[in-house]
C-alpha positions as CSV (number, residue, x, y, z in Angstrom):
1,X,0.0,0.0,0.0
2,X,2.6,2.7,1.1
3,X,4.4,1.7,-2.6
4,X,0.9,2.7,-4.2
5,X,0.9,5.7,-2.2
6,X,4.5,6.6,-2.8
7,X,3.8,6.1,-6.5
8,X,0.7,8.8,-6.5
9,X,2.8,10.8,-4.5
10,X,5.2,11.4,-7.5
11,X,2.6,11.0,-10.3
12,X,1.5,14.3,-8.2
13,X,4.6,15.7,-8.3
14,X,5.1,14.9,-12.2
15,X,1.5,16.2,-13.1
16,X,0.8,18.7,-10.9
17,X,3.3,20.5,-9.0
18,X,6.2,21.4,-9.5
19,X,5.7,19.2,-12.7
20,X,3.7,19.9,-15.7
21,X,0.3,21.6,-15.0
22,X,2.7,24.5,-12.8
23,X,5.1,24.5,-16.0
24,X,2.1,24.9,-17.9
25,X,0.4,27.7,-16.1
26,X,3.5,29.8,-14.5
27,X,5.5,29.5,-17.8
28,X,2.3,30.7,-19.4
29,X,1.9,33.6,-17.0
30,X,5.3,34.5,-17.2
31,X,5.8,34.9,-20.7
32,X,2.7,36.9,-20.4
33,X,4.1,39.0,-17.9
34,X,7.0,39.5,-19.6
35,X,5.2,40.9,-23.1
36,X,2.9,42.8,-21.1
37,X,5.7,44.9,-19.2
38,X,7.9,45.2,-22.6
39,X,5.3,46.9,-24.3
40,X,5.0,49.2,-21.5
41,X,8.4,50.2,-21.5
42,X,8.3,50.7,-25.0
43,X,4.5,52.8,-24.3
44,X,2.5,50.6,-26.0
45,X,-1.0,49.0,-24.9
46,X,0.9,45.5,-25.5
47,X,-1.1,42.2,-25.5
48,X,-3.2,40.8,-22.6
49,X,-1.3,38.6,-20.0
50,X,-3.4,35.9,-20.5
51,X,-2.5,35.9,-24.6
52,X,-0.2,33.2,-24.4
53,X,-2.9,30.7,-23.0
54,X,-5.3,32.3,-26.4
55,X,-2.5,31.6,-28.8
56,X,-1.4,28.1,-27.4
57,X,-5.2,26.8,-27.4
58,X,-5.7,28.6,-30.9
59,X,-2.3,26.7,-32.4
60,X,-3.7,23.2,-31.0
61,X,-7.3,23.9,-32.6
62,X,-5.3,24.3,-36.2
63,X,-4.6,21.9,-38.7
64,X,-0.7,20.3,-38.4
65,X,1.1,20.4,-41.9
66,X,3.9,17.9,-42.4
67,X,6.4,18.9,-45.4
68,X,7.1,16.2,-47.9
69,X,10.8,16.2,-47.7
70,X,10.4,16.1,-43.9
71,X,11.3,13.6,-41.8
72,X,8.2,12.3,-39.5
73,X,8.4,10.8,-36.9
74,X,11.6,13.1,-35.7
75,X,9.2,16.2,-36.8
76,X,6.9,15.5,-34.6
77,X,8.8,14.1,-31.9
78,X,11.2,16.9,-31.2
79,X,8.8,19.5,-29.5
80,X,7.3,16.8,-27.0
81,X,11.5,16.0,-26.5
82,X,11.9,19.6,-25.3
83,X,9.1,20.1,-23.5
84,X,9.0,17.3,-21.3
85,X,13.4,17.9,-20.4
86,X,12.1,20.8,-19.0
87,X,9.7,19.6,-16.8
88,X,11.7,16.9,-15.6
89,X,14.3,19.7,-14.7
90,X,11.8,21.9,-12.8
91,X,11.8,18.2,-10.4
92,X,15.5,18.9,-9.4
93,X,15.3,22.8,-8.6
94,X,14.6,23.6,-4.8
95,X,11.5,25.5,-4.2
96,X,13.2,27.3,-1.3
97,X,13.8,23.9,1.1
98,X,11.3,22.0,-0.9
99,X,12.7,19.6,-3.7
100,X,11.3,16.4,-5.3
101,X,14.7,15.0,-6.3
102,X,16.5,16.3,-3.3
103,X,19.2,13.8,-3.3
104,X,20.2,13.9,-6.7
105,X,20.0,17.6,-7.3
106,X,22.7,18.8,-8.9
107,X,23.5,21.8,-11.5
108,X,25.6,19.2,-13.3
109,X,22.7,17.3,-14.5
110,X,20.7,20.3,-15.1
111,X,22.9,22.1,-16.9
112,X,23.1,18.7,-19.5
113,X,19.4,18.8,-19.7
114,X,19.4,22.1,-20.4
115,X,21.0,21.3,-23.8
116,X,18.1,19.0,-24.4
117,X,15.4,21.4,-25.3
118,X,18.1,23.3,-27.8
119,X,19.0,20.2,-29.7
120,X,15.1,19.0,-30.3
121,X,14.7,22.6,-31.5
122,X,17.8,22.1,-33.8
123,X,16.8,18.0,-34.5
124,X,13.4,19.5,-35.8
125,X,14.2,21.9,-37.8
126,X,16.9,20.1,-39.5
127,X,13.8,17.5,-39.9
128,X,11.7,19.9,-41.4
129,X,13.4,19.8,-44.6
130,X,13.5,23.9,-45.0
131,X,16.5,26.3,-45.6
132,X,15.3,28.7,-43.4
133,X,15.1,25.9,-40.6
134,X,19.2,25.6,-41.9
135,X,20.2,28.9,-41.3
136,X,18.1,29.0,-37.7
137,X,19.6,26.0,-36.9
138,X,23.2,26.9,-37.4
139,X,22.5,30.4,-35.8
140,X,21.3,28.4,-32.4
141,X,24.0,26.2,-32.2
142,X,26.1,29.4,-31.7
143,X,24.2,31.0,-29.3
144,X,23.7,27.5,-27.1
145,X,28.2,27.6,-27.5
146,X,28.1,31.2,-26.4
147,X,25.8,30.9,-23.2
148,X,27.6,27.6,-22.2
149,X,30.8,29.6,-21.2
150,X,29.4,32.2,-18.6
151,X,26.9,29.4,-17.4
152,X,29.5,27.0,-16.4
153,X,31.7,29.8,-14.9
154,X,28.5,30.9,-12.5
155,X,28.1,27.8,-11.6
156,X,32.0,27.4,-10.9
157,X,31.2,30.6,-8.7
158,X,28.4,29.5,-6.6
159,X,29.4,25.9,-6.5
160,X,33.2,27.0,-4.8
161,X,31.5,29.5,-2.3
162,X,29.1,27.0,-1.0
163,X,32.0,24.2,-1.3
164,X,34.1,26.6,0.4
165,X,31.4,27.3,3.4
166,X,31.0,23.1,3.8
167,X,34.6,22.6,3.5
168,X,33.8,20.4,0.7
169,X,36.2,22.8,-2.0
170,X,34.0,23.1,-4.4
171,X,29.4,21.2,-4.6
172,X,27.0,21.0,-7.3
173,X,24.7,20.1,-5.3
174,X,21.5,21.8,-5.1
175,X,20.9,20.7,-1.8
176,X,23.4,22.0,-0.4
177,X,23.2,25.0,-2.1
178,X,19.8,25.6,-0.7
179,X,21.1,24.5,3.1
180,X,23.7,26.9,2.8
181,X,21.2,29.9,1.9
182,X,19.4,29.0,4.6
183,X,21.8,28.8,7.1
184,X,23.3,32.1,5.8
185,X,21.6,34.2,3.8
186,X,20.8,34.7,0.1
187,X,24.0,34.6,-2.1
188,X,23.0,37.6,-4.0
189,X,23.5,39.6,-0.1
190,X,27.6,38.8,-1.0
191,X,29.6,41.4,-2.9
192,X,31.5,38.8,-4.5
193,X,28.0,36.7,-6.2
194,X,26.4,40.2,-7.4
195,X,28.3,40.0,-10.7
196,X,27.4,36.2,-11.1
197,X,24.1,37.0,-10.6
198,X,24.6,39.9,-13.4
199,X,25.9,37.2,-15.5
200,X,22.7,34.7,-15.0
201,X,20.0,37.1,-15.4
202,X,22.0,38.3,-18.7
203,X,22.5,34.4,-19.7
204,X,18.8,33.7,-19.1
205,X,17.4,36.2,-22.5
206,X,20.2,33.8,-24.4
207,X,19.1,30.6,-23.3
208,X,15.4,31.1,-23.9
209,X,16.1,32.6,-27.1
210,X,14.5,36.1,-26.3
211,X,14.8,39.3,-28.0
212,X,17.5,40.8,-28.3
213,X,19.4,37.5,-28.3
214,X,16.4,35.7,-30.8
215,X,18.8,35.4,-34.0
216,X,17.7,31.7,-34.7
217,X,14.0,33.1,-35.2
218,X,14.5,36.2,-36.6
219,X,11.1,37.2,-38.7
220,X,12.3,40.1,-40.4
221,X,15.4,38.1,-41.6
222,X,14.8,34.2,-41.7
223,X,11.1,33.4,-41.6
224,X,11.1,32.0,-38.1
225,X,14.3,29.7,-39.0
226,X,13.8,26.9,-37.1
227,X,9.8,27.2,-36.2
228,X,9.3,28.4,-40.3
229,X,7.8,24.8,-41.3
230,X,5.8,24.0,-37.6
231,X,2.2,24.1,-37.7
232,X,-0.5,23.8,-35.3
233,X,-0.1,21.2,-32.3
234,X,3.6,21.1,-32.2
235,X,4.0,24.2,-32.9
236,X,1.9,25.0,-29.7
237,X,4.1,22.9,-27.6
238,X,7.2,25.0,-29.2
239,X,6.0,28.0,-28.0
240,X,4.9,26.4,-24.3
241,X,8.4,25.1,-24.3
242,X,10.0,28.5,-24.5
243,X,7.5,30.1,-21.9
244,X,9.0,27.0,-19.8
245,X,12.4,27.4,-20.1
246,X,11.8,31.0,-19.1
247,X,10.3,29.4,-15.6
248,X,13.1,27.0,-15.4
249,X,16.1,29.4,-16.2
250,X,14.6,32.4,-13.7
251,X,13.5,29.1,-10.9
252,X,16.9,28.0,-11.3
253,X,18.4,31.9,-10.9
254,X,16.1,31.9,-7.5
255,X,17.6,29.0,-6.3
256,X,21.1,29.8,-6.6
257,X,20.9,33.4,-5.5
258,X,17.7,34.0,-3.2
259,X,17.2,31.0,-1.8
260,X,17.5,32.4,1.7
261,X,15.0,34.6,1.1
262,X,11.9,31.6,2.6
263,X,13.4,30.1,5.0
264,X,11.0,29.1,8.1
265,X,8.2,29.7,6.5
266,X,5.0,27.2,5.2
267,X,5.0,25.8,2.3
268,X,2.4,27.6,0.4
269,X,4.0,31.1,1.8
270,X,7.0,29.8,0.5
271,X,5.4,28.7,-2.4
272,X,4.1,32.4,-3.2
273,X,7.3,33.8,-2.8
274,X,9.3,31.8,-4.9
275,X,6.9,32.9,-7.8
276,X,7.2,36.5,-6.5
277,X,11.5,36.0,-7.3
278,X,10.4,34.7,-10.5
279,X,8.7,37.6,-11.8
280,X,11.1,40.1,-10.1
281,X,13.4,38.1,-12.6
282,X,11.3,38.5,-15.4
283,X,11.0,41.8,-14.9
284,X,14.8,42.3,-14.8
285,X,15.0,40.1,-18.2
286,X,11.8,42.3,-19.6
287,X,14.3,45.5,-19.2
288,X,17.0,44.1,-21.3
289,X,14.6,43.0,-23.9
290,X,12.8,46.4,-24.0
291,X,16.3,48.4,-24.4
292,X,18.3,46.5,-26.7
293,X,18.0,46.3,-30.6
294,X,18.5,42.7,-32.1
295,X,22.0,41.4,-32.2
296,X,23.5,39.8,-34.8
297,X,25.3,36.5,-34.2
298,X,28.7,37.3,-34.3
299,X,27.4,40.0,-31.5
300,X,25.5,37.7,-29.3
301,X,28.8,35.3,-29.6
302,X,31.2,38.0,-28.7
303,X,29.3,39.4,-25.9
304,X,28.9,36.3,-24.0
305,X,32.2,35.5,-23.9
306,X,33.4,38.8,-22.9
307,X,30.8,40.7,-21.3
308,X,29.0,37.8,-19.5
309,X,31.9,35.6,-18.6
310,X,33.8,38.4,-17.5
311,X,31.3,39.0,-15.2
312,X,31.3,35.4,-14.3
313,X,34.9,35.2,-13.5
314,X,34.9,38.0,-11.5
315,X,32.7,36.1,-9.2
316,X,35.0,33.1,-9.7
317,X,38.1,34.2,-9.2
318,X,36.5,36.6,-5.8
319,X,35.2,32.8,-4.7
320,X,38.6,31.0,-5.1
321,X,40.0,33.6,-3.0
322,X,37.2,33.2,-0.2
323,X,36.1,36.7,-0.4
């Protein structure tokens, strides 16, 4: 009986929360969120928050297309690939003290499933058959090498200041990472994590692709590369898939850097102030988006691993030193 019960228990988790219906409807809200406070930086009336939820229920209600020259099963497959690498990532990150997959949380493994979601992008489009899909795919194989850099290096960063604290030298592990917060404070309180935590926020807009660092999807200038053959269903789950990464990349941000902030509180308070963090993120990633003109890709590859890593390895090199 308790192996029945244990086996709900995690169906729960998978399904519900932090799984796939809270992917689903934070990602949702915060890609809302996120459009909705761009447009007002830029004074416009901008969409409604709740357009994301109109245009993903629209996109399922249409009809799929399937190129000729494209191949299937990998077609179809790829966006369902993507999506569900993120939800099984949002299992590993700490809601505060809270964590499915405590004991084998570690950035190490998220930072390889991270990849996953990038390479079904790049797997469909290369199914799809399209040049336009070509040039997007080559274009976000570059910017996946240029955030991989500064992401590794803030990781490096938190990972030797916790390690340091534990007397372990350097931890991945989440867990820990969350115990030490706890203990001592969010990490983003320490001089030496502030230009790490620069670096993530500035490494999140490249991961998910956003403007200004959205050169594999570029309307004016290759037809929505990668997405330019997608159609209906998966096409939906694409554009859930990016509102999800948003989640995951800002949950995983929280978690690293203001994961002191709930400490001793319930579960739902704590629950309610996570997602607070989260949109104080995506308000921070909403500002770069809002100020900064499209860059090309030879821009977006420079600047991450100057800019951004430099940031980083500030932070490293302040960690290594114990200050």
């Amino acid at each position: 009986m308790s192996t029945v019960l244990t086996a709900l228990q995690y169906l729960g988790y998978i399904l519900i929360f932090p799984g796939f219906l809270f992917c689903f409807l934070a990602g949702m809200l915060l890609c809302g969120i996120d459009r909705k406070v761009v447009a007002k930086m830029q004074k416009r009336v901008g969409p409604p928050i709740l357009q994301p939820f109109y245009d993903f229920f629209k996109l399922l209600g249409k009809e799929t297309i399937v190129p000729a020259a494209a191949s299937k099963v990998v077609f179809l497959a790829a966006p369902l690939v993507g999506f569900a690498a993120l939800v099984v990532i949002q299992l590993f990150i700490p809601v505060f003290t809270f964590t499915v997959f405590s004991s084998v949380a570690d950035v190490i493994v998220i930072l390889y499933l991270l990849l996953i979601p990038a390479m079904a992008a790049i797997l469909g489009g290369a199914a799809s058959g399209s040049p336009y899909a070509g040039v997007g795919l080559s274009r976000e194989m570059v910017t996946i090498i240029s955030c991989e850099l500064p992401l590794v290096l803030i990781l490096l960063a938190v990972g030797k200041t916790v390690g340091s604290f534990l007397g372990t030298g350097i931890t991945f592990s989440l867990t820990d990472i969350a115990a030490y917060q706890a203990a001592n404070g969010s990490l983003i309180t320490k001089a030496s994590m502030i230009p790490a935590a620069i670096a993530m926020l500035l490494v999140i807009p490249g991961e998910t692709g956003n403007h200004p660092f959205d050169a594999a999807e570029a309307e004016t200038e290759i037809c929505e590369g990668l997405l330019a053959e997608y159609s209906g269903a998966p096409l939906a789950v694409y554009k859930l898939t990016h509102a999800v990464k948003m989640l995951t990349l800002t949950s995983l941000f929280v978690a690293l850097f203001l994961g002191g902030i709930g400490t001793g509180i319930m579960l739902v308070d704590g629950i309610i102030l996570f997602l607070l963090c989260v949109v104080l993120t995506i308000l921070t990633i909403s500002l770069v988006h809002a100020v900064t003109a499209r860059l090309k890709i030879e821009q977006i590859f420079k600047y991450y691993w100057t800019v951004v890593s430099g940031l980083a390895l500030i932070s490293l090199v302040l960690a290594w030193y114990g200050l």
